[in-house]
C-alpha positions in Angstrom: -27.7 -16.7 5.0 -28.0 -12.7 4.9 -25.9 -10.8 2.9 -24.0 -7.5 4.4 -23.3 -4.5 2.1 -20.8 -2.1 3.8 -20.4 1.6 2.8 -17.0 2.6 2.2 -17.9 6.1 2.0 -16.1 8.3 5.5 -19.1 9.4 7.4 -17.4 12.8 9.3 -16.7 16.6 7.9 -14.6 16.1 4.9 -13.0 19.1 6.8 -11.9 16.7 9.7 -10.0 14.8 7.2 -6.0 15.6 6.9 -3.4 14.3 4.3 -0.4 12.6 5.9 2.9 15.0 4.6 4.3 15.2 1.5 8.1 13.2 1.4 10.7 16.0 0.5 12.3 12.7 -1.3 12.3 9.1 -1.7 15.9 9.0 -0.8 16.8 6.8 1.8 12.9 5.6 2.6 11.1 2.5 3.9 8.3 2.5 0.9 5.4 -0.5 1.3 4.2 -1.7 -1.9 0.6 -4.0 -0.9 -0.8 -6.4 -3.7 -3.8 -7.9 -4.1 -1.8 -10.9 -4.9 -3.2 -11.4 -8.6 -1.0 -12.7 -11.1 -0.9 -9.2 -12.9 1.1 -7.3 -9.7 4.1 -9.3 -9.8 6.0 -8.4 -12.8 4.5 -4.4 -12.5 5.6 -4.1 -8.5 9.0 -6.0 -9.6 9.6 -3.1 -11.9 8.0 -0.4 -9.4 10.5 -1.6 -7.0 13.9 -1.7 -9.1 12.6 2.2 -9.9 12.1 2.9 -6.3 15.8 1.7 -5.7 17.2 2.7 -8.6 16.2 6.2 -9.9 15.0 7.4 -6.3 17.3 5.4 -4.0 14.6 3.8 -2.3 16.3 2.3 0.8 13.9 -0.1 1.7 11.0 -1.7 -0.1 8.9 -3.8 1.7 6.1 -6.7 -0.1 2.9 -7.4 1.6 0.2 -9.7 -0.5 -3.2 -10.0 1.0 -4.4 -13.3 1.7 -7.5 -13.1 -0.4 -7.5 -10.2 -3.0 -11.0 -8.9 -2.6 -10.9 -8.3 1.2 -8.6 -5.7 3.3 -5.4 -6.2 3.9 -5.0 -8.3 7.4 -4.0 -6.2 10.2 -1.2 -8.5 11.3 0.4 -7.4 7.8 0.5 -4.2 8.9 2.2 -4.4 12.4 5.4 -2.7 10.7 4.1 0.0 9.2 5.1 2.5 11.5 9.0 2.6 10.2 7.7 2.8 6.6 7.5 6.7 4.9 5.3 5.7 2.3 2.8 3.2 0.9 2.1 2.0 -2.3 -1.6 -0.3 -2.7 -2.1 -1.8 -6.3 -4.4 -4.5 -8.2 -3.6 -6.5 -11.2 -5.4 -8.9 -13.2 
């Protein structure tokens, strides 16, 4: 068995890299919240979430887990993220 590092670091110009627009507000908003599914996220992206709807009226908030915590997130959970305005990624252990 070999064993396969990857390099996470982006290979192009720094320069050819753009950040997505700031939201104006949260209000009314599909917001994503992904976990690495460790015990630790639950109780932290419950609260996250009651914020988001709460303080910021948050109209949506949508839960993805990853199927194993130490490997991206699978592509199939991502098929919606077109509709969502923002995206929250956390760990917990």
């Amino acid at each position: 068995m070999s064993i396969k590092f990857l390099d996470p670091t982006y290979k192009r110009n720094i320069t050819d890299f753009t950040y997505a627009p700031r939201l104006e507000s949260f209000k009314d908003s599909v917001v994503a919240i992904i976990s690495n599914g460790k015990r630790g996220t639950v109780p932290f992206f419950d609260c996250l979430e009651a914020e988001l709807k709460e303080r910021h009226q948050v109209a949506e908030v949508v839960r993805i887990i990853k199927s194993n915590y130490s490997t991206p997130v699978d592509s199939l959970l991502l098929n919606d993220a077109e509709r969502w305005n923002a995206m929250i990624s956390g760990i917990g252990d």
